[in-house]
N, C-alpha and C positions, 0 to 999 in steps of 0.2 A: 312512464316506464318503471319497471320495477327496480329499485334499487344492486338487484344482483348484475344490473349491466351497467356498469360504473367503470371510471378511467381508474385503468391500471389492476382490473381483474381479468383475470384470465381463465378462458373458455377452450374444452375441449370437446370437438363435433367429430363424430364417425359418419360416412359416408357425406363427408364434408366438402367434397370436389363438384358435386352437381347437384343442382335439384333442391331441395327443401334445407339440407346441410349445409349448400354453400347461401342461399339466402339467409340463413340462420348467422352463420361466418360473418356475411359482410355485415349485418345489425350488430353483430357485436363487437366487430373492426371501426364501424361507423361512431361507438359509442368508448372510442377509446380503450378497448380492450385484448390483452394477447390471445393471439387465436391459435389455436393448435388444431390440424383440422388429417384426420386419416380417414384413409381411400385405399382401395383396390388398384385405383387405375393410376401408375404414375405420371401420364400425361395428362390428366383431366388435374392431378394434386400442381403439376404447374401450372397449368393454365389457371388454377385458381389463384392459386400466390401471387400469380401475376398479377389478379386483380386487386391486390391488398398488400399493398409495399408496406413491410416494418417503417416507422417512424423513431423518432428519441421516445415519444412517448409508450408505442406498442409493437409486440413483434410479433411473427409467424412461423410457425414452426409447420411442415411437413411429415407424414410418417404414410410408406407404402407400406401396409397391410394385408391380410388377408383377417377378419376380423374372428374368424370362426377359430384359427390357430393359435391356439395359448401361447406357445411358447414365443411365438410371436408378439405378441402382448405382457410378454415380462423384458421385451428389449425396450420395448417404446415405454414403458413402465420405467424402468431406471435412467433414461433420455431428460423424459419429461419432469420428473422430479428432480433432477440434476438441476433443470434447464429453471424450475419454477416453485423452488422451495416453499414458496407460503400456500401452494397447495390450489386445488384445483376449484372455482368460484364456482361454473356452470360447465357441467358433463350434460352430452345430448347425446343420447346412443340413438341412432338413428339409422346407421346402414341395414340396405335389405336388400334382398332379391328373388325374382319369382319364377321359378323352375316348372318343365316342363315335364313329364313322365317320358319313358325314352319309348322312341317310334314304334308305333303297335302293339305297347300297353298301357293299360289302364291305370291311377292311380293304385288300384288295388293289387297292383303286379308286380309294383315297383319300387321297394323299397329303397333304394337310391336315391329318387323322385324325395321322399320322406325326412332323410338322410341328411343330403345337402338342401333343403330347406330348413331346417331346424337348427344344422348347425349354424349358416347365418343368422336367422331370420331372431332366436331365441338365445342357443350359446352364444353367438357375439354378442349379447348385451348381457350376460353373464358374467362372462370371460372380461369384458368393459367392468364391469363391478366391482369383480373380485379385484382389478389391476388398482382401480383405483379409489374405491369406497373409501378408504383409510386419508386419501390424499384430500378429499372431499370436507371429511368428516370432522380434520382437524383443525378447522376455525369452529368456535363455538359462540362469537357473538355475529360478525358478519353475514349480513342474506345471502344464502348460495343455493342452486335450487340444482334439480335430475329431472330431466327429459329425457322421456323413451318413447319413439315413435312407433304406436300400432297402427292400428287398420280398422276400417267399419268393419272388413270381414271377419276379424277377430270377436266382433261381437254380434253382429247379425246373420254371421255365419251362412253367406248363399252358398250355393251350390259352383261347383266348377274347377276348386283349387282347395281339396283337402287339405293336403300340408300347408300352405298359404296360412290358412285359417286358422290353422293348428297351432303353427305357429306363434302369429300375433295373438291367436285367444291366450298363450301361452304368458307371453309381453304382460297384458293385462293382469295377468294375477301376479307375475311378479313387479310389476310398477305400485300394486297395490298394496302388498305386504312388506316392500320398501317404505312407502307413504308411512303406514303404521307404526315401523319402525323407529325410521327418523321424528316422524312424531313423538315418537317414546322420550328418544335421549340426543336427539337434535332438534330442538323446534325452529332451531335458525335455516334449516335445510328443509325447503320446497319439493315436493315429487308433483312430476305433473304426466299423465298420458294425454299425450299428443295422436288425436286421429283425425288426420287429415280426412275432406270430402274428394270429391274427383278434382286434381290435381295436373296441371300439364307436368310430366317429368321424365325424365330418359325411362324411368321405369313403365311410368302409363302412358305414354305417348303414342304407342302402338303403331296403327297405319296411319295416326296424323301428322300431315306434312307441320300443322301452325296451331297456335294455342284452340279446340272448338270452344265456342260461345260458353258451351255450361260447365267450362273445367277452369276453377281460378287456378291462379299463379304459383309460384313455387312461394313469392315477395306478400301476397296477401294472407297465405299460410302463417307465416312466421309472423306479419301483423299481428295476425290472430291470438295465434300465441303468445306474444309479447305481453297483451291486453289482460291475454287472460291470467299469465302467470304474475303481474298487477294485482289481478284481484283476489288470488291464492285458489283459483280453480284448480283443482284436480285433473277431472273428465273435462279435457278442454277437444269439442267435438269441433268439429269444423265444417260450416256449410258449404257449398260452394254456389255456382251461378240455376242452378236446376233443384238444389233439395236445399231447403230451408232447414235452422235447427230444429221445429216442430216437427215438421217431419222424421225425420233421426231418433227423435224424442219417442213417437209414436212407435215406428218401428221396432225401437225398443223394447218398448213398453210388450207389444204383441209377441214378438219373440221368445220374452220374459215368458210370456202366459201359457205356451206349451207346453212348459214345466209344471207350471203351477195348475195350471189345470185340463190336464192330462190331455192334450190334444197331441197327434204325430208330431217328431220335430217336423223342423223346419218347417211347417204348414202353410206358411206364407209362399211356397213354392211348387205346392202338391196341385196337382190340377185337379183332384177333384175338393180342393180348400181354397182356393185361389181367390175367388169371387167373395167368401165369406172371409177371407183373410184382409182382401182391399178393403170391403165396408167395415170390417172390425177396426182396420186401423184408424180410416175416417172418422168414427166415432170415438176414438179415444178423446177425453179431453186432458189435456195437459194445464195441472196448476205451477204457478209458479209461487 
């Protein structure tokens, strides 16, 4: 385990009541650490605290949010600093949500659609920054790392959830330009993007009743990540029970190539590219 999950540091998770957040939670409750964990929903923020009784050694803090509202984030902002003066070890902005276009329009119809996607999905991990970068920032020898949770759609960009995509593509550049940053004049401080593969979670769970075969866990997720932010990975992709990391890899890679060498976007979805887009990808070799 990486050193940033140590007794008696303390973790703050957004969208920390279910799903990938509170798996994150209890790893870092597990490992003797204060967990501050904000949510939307204040009955999912008990049901989680339930599951993670403060001890002598660690406590829990709750905060009902709405992530996307600033000014809501300068109360839990002077709370939490109150509460945890030596400052915040590991910040994980991670809440999301995925919006639909309102009945019998199109995403192109619908700028609300637009709207309330971006303001979760991209200002609340903004608005997460700004609140607390400074609180992050101020240990200069101790390992403290930033996790922001995108999306393969943010980089493979299919078809079906414009804003979605917008979004998290969004996440990505700034998780990046963070990195760089803290690289600059905090090297004690880890940026890691976190994307999840197909994942069981209140958000993707859709019509299934129970975890299907090719969607891991919310708990093998956060494994993942743990592993990875050990090894100072960045791009910590995530496979799941159906797409291997080479594949991801490849995809990538192809996606990449539309730019670079002027094919339509998204070509891996165009039906009259589709067939040259599979074998393209097949053929890529990935070095490591």
């Amino acid at each position: 385990m990486s050193a940033v999950f140590r007794k008696g540091a303390t973790a703050l998770i957004t969208g920390g009541a279910s799903g990938i957040g509170l798996a994150a939670a209890k790893s870092c409750y597990a490992h003797g650490m204060n967990v501050v964990l904000l949510d939307k929903s204040q009955d999912a923020l008990s049901a989680a605290a339930a599951q993670m009784q403060p001890s002598s050694s660690n406590t829990i803090s709750t905060y009902h949010i709405d992530v996307s509202a600033r000014d809501a984030w300068k109360t839990v902002q002077q709370d939490v600093l109150a509460k945890y003066p030596a400052g915040i070890d590991f910040l994980m902005l991670n809440a999301g949500a995925s919006f639909k276009p309102a009945q019998g329009k199109t995403p192109w119809q619908d700028p609300e659609y637009f709207e309330k996607t971006i303001a979760t999905n991209t200002l609340g991990y903004t608005n997460g920054l700004a609140a607390f970068i400074d609180s992050v920032t101020s240990e200069k020898k101790d390992p403290r790392a930033i996790v922001l949770t995108g999306s393969k759609q943010g980089i493979t960009n299919p078809p079906g959830n414009p804003a979605y995509n917008a979004s998290k593509s969004a996440v990505k550049t700034i998780a990046e330009q963070l990195s760089l940053d803290l690289y600059n004049n905090n090297p004690n401080i880890s940026v890691h993007l976190l994307v999840p593969g197909w994942t069981y979670t209140g958000l993707t769970a859709g019509n299934f009743t129970s975890k299907p075969d090719g969607a891991w866990t919310s708990e093998q997720v956060v494994g993942f990540m743990n592993e990875k932010i050990s090894n100072g990975t960045f791009y910590i992709i995530c496979p799941d029970n159906e797409v291997t990391e080479e594949t991801d890899r490849k995809r990538i890679v192809w996606g990449s190539g539309d730019l670079v060498y002027g094919r339509p976007p998204l070509s891996r979805w165009r039906e009259d590219w589709k067939e040259k887009a599979a074998k393209g990808i097949e053929a890529i070799e990935i070095r490591k």
